[in-house]
C-alpha positions as CSV (number, residue, x, y, z in Angstrom):
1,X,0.0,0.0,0.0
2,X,1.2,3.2,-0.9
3,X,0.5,6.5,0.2
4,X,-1.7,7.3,-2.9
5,X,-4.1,4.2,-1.9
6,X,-3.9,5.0,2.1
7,X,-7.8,6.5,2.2
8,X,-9.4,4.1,-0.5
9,X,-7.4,1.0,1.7
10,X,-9.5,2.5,4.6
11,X,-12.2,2.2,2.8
12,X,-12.3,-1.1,1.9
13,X,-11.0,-2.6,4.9
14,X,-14.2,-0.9,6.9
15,X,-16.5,-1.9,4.3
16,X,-15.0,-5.8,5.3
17,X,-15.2,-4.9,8.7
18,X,-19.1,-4.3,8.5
19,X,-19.3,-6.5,6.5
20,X,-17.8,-9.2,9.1
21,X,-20.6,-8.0,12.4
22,X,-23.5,-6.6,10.0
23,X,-22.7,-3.5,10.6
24,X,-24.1,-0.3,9.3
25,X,-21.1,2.1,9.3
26,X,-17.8,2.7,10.2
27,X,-15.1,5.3,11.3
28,X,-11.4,5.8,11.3
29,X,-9.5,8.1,13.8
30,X,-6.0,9.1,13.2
31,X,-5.7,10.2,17.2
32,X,-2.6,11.9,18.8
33,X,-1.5,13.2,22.4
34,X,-0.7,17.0,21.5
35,X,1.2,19.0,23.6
36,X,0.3,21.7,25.9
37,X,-3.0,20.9,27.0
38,X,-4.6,22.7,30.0
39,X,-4.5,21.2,33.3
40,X,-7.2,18.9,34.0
41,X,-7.8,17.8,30.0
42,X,-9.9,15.1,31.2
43,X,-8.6,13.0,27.8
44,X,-4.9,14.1,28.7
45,X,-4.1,15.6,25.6
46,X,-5.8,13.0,23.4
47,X,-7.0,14.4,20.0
48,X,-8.3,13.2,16.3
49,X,-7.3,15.9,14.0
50,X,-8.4,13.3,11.3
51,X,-11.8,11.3,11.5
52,X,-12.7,9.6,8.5
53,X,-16.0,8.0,7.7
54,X,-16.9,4.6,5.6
55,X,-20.0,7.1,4.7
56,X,-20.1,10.1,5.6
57,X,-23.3,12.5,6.0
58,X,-23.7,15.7,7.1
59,X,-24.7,15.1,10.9
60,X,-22.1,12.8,11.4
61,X,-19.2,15.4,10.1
62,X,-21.4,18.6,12.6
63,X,-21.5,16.1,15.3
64,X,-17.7,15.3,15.0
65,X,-17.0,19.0,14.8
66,X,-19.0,19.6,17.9
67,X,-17.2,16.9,19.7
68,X,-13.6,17.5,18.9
69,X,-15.1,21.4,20.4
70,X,-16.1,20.2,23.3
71,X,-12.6,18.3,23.9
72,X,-10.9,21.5,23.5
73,X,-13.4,23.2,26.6
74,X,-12.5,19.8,29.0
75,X,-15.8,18.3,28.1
76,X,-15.7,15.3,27.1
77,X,-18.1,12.2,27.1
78,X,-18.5,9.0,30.0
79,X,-17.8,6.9,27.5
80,X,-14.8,8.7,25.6
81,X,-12.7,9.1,28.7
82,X,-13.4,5.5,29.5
83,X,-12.1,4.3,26.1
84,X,-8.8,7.2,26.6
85,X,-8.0,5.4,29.6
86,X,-6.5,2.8,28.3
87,X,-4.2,4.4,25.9
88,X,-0.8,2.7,25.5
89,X,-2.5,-0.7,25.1
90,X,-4.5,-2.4,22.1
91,X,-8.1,-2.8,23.3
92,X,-11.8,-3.4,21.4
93,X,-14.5,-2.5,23.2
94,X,-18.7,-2.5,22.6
95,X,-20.4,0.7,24.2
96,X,-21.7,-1.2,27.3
97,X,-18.1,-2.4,27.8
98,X,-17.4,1.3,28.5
99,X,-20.6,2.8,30.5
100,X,-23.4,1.7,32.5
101,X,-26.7,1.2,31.2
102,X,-28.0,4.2,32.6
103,X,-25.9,5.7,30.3
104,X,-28.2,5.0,27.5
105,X,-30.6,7.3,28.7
106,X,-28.4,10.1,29.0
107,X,-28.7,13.3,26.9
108,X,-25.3,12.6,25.0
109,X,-26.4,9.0,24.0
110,X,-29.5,10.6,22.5
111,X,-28.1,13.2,20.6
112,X,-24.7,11.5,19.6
113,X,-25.9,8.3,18.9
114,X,-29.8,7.7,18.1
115,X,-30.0,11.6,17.3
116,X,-27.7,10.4,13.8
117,X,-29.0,6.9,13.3
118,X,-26.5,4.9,15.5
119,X,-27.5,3.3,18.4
120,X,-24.6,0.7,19.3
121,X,-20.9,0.5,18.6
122,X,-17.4,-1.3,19.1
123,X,-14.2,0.7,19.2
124,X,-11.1,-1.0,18.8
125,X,-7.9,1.3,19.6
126,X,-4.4,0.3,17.7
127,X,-1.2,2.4,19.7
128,X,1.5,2.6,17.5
129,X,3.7,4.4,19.3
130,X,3.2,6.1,23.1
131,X,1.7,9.6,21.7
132,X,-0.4,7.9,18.0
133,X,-3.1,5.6,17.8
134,X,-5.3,4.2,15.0
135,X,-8.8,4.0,16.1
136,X,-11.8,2.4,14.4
137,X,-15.1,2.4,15.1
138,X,-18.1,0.2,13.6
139,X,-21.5,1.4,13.9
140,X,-25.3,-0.6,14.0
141,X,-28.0,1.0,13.1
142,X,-31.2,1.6,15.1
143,X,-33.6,-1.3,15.1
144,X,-30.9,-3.5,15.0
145,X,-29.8,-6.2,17.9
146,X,-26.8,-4.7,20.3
147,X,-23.5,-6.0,19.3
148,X,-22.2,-9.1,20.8
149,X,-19.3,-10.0,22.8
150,X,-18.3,-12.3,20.2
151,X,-18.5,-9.7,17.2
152,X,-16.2,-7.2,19.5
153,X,-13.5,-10.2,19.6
154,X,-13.8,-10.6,15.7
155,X,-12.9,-6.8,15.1
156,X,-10.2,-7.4,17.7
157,X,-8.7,-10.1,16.1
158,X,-9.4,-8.9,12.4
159,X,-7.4,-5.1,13.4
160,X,-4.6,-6.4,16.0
161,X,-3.2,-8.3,13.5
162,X,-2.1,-5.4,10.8
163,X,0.4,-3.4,12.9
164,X,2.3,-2.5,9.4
165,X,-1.3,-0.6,8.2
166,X,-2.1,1.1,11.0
167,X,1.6,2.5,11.1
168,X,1.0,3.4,7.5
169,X,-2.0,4.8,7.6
170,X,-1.0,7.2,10.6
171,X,2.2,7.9,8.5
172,X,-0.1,9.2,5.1
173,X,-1.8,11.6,7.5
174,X,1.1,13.3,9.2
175,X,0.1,12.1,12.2
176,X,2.8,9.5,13.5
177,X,5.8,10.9,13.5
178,X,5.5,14.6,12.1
179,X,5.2,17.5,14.5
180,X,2.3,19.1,13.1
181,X,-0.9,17.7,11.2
182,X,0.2,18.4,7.4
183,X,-2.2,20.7,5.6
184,X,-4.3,19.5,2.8
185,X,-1.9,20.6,0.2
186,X,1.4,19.2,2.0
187,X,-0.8,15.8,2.1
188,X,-1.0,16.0,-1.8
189,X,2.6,16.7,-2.1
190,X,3.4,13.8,-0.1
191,X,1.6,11.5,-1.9
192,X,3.3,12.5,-5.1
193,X,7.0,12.7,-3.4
194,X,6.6,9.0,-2.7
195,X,5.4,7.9,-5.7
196,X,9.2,8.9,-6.9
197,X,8.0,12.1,-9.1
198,X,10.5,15.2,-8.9
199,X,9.2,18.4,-7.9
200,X,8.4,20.1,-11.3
201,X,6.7,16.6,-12.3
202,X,4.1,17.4,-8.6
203,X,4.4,20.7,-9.4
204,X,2.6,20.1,-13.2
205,X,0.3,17.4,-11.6
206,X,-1.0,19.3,-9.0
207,X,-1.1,22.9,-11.0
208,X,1.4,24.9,-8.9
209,X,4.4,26.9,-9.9
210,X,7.3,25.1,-8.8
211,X,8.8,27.4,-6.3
212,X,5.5,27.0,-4.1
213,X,6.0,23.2,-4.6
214,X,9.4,23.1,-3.4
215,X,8.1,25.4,-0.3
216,X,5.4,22.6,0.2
217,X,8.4,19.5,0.0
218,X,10.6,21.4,2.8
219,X,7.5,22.0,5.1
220,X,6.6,18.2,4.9
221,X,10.6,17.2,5.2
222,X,10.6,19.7,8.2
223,X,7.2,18.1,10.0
224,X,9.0,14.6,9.7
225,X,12.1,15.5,10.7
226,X,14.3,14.1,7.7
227,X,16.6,16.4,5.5
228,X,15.9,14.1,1.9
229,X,13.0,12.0,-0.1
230,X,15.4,9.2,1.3
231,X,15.0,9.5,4.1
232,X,11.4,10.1,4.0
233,X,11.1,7.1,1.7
234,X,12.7,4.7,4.7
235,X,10.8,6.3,7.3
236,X,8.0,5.3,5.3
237,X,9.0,1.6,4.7
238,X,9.5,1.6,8.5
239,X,13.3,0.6,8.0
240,X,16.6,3.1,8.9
241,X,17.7,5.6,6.2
């Protein structure tokens, strides 16, 4: 898989993955520990700048906005901090793994989850390193029977096993081992860069001149920390330069 294919790989591995539990929908969450959150961040620093969905609709995308909001005011959900507090360690859990049943009657449930035609869900959690996880979540759709604890262990076991994409997928989003998010545009140029074309070759594929390419190559170097397409290349491959 290469970083071209990273989001349509996504795709089809979550289409498999409802496909495996009947579910309805899925998500993916490129999540990352940021640095200098306020005291008392009651998901210590946890964020997903990057939350992709199998399909995506309008409330779902508001309702992500809202939440990753509310994260950044120290509000954050019963069942979110349950999931956060086990960061540093693989783990799949169904919703009533994570809350009491109480908590389906609570004002967050209701507008979160029924409120945009989801009523049950497993999150499994991938760490790939202490500060990066790969999350996914699969999602039933109301009407439909809670999931079991045997379709949690079968997303478990279908996701623990594929270290290598996690690790790839984290690394086509910026988000394991560059210090900042890359913008839209570095993303593209990244893409491109490992795909072995030179910089007036991007430059003519994406429509820029080449001078703003060449900025957009040493901002993406910079985020990862390497000084060549090299070394960006190995860090890529997951092997030493």
């Amino acid at each position: 898989m290469n970083a071209a294919s990273a989001d349509a790989a996504t795709d089809r591995l979550m289409v498999g993955l409802c496909a495996m539990v009947e579910a309805q929908n899925a998500s993916w969450f490129g999540s990352v520990r940021l640095d200098g959150t306020f005291s008392g961040d009651p998901v210590k620093g946890w964020r997903a700048p990057i939350v992709r969905f199998l399909y995506p609709t309008q409330p779902l995308d508001e309702a992500a906005r809202e939440l990753s909001k509310s994260l950044d005011h120290g509000a954050a959900d019963e069942a979110t901090v349950a999931n956060v507090a086990g960061a540093g360690r693989f783990r799949a859990n169904r919703l009533r793994d994570l809350v009491p049943e109480t908590w389906f009657d609570s004002p967050y449930y209701h507008c979160y989850y029924r409120g945009i035609g989801r009523c049950d869900a497993i999150y499994v959690a991938f760490p790939v390193n202490e500060d990066a996880e790969s999350w996914f979540g699969i999602y039933r759709a109301c009407g439909r029977p809670a999931f079991t604890g045997e379709e949690r262990d079968i997303l478990a076991y279908a996701l623990r096993c594929i270290k290598w994409f996690h690790r790839r997928l984290m690394l086509s989003h910026g988000l394991l081992v560059a210090s900042a998010p890359l913008l839209p545009a570095e993303r593209r140029v990244l893409h491109l860069l490992l795909t072995g074309m030179t910089e007036k070759e991007i430059a003519a594929q994406l429509g820029l001149a080449v001078s703003t390419t060449h900025q957009y190559v040493v901002a993406v170097f910079r985020k990862f920390n390497v000084r060549s397409r090299a070394a960006l290349m190995s860090l890529w491959l997951n092997r030493p330069a």
